[in-house]
C-alpha positions in Angstrom: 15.8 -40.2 0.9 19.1 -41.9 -0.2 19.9 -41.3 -4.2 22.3 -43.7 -6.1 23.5 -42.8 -9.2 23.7 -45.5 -12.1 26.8 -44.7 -14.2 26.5 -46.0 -17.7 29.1 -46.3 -20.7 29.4 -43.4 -23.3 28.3 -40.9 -19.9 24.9 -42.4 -19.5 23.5 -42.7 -16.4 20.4 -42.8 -13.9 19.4 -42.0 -10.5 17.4 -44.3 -8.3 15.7 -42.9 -5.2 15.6 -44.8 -2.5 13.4 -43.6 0.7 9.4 -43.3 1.9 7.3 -41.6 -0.5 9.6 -40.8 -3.3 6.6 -42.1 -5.6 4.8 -38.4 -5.0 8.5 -37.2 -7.0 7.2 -39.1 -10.3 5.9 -35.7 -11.7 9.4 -33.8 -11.1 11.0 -36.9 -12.3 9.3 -36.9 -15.6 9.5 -33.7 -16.0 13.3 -33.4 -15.1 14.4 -37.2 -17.1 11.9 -37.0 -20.2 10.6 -33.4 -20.8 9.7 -33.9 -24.5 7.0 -36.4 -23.5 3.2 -35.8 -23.7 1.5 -39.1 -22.8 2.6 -41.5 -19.9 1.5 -45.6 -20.7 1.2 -46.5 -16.7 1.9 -50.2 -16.6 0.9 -51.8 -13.7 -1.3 -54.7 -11.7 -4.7 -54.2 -10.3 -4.5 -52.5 -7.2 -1.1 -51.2 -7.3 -0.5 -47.7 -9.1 -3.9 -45.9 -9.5 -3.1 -43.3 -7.5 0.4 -42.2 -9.1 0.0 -39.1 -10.5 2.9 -38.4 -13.9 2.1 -35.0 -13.9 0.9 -35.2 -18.0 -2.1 -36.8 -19.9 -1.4 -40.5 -18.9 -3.6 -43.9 -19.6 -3.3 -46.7 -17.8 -2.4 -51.0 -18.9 -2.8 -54.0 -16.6 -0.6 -56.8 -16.5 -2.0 -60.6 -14.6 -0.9 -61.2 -11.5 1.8 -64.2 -11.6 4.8 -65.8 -13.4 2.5 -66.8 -16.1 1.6 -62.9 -17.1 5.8 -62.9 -18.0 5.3 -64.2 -21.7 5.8 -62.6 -25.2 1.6 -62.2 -25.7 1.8 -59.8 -22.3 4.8 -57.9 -24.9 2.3 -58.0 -27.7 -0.9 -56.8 -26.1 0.9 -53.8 -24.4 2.6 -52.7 -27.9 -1.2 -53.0 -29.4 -2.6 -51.1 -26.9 -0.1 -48.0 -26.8 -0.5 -48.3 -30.7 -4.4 -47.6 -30.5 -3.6 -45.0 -28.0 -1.1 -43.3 -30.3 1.9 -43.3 -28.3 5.1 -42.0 -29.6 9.0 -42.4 -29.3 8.7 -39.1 -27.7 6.5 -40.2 -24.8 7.5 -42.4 -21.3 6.2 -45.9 -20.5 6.1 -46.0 -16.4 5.9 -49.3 -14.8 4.3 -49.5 -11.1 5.1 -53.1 -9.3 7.0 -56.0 -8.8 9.8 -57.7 -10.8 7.3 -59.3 -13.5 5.9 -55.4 -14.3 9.7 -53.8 -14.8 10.7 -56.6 -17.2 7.6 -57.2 -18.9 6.8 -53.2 -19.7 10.4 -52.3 -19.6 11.1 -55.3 -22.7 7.7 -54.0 -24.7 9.3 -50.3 -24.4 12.2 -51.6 -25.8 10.6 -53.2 -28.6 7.8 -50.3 -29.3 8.7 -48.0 -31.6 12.4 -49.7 -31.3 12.6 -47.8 -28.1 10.6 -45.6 -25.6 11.8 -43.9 -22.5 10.8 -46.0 -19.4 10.6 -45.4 -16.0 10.5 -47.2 -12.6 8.1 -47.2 -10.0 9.2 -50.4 -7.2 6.8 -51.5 -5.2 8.1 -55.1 -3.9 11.5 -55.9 -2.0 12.8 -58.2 -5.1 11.9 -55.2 -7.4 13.8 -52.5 -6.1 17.4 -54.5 -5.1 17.2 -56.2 -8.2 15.0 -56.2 -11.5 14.1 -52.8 -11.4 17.8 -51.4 -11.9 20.6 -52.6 -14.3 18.7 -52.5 -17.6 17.7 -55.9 -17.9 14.5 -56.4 -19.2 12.6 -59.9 -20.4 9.9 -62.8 -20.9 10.2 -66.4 -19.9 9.7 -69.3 -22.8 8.1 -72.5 -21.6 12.1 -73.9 -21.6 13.5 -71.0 -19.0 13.3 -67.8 -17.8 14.0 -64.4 -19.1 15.4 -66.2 -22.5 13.8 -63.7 -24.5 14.6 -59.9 -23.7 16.8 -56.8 -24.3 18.9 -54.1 -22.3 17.4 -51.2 -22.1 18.0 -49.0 -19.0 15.1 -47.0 -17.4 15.3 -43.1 -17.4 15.1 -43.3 -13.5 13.7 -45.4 -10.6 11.8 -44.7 -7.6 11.9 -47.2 -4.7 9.0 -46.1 -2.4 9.8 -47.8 0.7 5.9 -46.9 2.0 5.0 -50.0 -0.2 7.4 -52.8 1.7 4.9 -52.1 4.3 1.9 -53.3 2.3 3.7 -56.7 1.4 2.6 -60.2 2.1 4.9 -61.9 4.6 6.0 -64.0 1.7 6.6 -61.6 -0.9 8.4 -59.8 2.0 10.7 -63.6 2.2 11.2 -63.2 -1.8 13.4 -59.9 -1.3 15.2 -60.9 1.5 16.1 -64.2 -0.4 17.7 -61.8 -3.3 19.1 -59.5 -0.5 20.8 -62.7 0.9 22.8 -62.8 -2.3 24.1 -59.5 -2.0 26.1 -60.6 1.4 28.9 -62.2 -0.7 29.0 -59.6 -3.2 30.1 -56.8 -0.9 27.2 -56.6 1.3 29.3 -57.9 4.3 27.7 -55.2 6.3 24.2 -55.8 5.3 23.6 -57.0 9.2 24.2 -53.5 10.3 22.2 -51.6 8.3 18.2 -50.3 8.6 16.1 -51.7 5.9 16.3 -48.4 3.4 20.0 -48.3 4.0 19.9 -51.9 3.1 18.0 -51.2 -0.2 20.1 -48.5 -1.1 23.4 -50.5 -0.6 22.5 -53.4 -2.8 21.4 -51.1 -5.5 24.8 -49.3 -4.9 26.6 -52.7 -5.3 24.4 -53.7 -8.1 25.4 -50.0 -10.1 28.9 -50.3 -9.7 28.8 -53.8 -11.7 26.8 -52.3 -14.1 28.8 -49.7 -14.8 31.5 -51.9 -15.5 29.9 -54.5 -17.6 26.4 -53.4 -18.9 26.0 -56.2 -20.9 26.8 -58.9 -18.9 29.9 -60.3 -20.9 31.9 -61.0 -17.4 31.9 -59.4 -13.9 28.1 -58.7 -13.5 26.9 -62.4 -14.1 28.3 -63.0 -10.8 24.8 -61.1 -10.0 23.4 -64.8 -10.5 24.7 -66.0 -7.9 22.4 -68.3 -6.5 20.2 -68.3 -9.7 21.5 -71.1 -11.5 20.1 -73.9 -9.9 16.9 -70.8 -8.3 15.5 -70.9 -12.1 15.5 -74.4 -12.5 13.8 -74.7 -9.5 11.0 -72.1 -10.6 10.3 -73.9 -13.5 10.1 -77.3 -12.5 7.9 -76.3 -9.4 5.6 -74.4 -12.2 6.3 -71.5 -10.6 5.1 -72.3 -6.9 9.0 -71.7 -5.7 8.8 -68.0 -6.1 12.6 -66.3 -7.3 13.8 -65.0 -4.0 13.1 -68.8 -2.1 14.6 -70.3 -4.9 17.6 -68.0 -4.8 17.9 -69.2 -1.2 18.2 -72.7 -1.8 20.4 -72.0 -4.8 23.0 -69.7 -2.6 23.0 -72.8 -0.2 23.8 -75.2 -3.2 26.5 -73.2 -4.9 28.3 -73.1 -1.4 28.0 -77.1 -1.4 29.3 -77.4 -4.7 32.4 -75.0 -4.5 32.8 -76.7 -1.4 32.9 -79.9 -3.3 35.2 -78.0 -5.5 37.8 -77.4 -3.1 37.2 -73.7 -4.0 35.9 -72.9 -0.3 36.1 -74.5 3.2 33.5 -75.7 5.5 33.6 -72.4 7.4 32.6 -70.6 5.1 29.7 -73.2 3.4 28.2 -72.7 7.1 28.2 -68.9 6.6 26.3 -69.2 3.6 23.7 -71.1 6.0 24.1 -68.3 8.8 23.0 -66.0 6.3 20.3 -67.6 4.9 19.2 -68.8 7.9 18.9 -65.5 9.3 16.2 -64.3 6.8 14.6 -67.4 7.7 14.4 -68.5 4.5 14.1 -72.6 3.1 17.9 -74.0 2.7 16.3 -77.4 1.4 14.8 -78.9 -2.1 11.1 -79.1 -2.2 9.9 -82.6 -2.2 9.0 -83.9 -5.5 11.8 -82.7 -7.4 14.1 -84.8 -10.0 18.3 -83.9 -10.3 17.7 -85.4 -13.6 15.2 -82.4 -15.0 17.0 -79.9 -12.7 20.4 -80.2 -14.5 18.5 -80.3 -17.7 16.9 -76.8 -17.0 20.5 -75.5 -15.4 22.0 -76.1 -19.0 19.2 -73.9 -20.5 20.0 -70.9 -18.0 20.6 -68.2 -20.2 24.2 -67.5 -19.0 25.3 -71.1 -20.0 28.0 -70.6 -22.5 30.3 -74.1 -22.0 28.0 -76.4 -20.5 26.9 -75.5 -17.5 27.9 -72.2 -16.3 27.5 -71.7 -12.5 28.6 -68.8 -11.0 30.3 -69.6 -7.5 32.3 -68.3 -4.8 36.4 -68.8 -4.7 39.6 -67.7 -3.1 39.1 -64.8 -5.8 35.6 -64.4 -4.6 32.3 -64.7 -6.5 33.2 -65.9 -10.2 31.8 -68.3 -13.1 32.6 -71.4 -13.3 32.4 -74.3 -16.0 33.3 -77.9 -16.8 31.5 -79.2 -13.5 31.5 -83.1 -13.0 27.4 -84.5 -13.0 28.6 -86.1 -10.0 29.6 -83.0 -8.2 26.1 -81.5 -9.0 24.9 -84.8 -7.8 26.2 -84.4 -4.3 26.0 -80.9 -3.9 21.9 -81.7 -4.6 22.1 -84.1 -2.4 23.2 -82.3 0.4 20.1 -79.8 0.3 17.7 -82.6 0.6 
């Protein structure tokens, strides 16, 4: 087992277990991280965390399967629920799954009660290198994703890498397209590592921007790296680009247009595709979709702030970027299709 502390403002701070079968720790955990509580809300998905045992009188709530389940009614009918069931501020919410159970459960236990202790359970690649740590939590709106949410960090997270086993060979593809990301953040030796070495490292590069910027308000939006042009693409395909392909495509894009910046050279646009390539991942725009409605949904990306915001990588390395020509966009589009 490999543990990564995340280091908070004000002291805070989390650790997220990384190895096979840290799940069977939950009791410990929840006795060590929230020893006041009495009741456990287990949110989950059919099939995926019936067996986890919290160690104290528990219940649990099923979320759908899919990006539609990610909504503000999915928030409403969980709060409902541990209402009837008369949860308190004193008890733990525990969410078992992908990315769309962490920020669904994790946003409602920010919201019940104006705040209930949550822990993580990961079960999916994407999950445990990205949406399960850092304290972001949130629901998609018919114009974008994750525009409606909170920080709240979980209490602690357990990355069972026993369940990366179980995935589909395309849910498998969606973490390896986030994992791709982490390669220009610091991840240079990513190649080198076994799989839980690899999970543990991006989490480590992941906690060290969130200790730095919890909020988001300048070094850890370079975290979307990729996602600019990845969320557009999820919502104009309805969802059937899932995030981590999408990312892919969008890493491959933000190298075109920084090329087209003159903020990076050809070399390095072509090891952007080495890496990419080498999770076998999609470097090219599904057929069937417009620039026009892309660059619309780009400007609705909830890091816009002046325009659209990209974030993209420089002589000074990964950064935001703003004031981008529609042309530029243009070519750097064109260039994936």
């Amino acid at each position: 087992m490999i543990s990564v502390r995340v280091a908070l403002p004000d002291g805070r701070a989390y650790e997220v277990m990384v190895g096979a079968g840290v799940r069977h720790q939950l009791a410990r955990v929840v006795a060590d991280v929230v020893p006041h509580a009495k009741r456990a809300a287990v949110v989950t998905q059919a099939g995926i965390g019936d067996a986890l045992d919290p160690g104290i009188e528990h219940r649990t709530f099923l979320l759908g399967d899919g990006e539609e389940h990610k909504r503000l009614s999915s928030v409403e009918t969980l709060c409902s629920s541990w209402s009837q069931w008369g949860v308190t501020r004193n008890d733990v919410v525990i969410a078992v799954g992908g990315g769309i159970v962490t920020d669904v459960a994790g946003f409602a236990a920010s919201c019940y009660l104006r705040g209930v202790a949550v822990i993580y359970v990961s079960t999916t690649l994407l999950g445990m290198i990205d949406a399960a740590v850092g304290g972001k939590t949130g629901v998609n709106l018919v114009e974008g994703k994750n525009l409606v949410g909170a920080f709240w960090q979980p209490s602690a997270v357990l990355c069972d890498t026993e369940f990366l086993d179980t995935l589909s060979e395309r849910e498998r593809q969606c973490g390896l397209g986030e994992m791709a990301k982490y390669h220009f953040l610091g991840g240079a030796d990513l190649d080198e590592l076994p799989l839980e070495q690899r999970v543990a490292r991006c989490v480590e590069l992941k906690a060290a921007m969130v200790a730095t910027d919890e909020r988001e308000s300048g070094v850890r939006a370079t975290l979307n790296y990729g996602h600019t042009l990845a969320h557009a693409l999820e919502i104009h395909t309805h969802h059937d680009m899932r995030h981590g392909e999408a990312v892919a495509v969008g890493l491959i894009f933000a190298a075109e247009l920084a090329h087209r910046l003159g903020r990076i050279d050809a070399v390095r646009v072509a090891e952007h595709r080495r890496v990419v390539g080498g999770y076998n991942l999609a470097m090219t725009l599904p057929s069937g979709v417009d620039d026009d409605t892309l660059v619309m949904l780009m400007g609705r990306d909830k890091k816009a702030v002046d325009g659209i915001t990209f974030v993209l990588d420089g002589p000074r390395g990964v950064e935001q970027v703003t004031g981008v020509a529609r042309s530029d966009i243009d070519a750097a589009l064109a260039a994936l299709r």
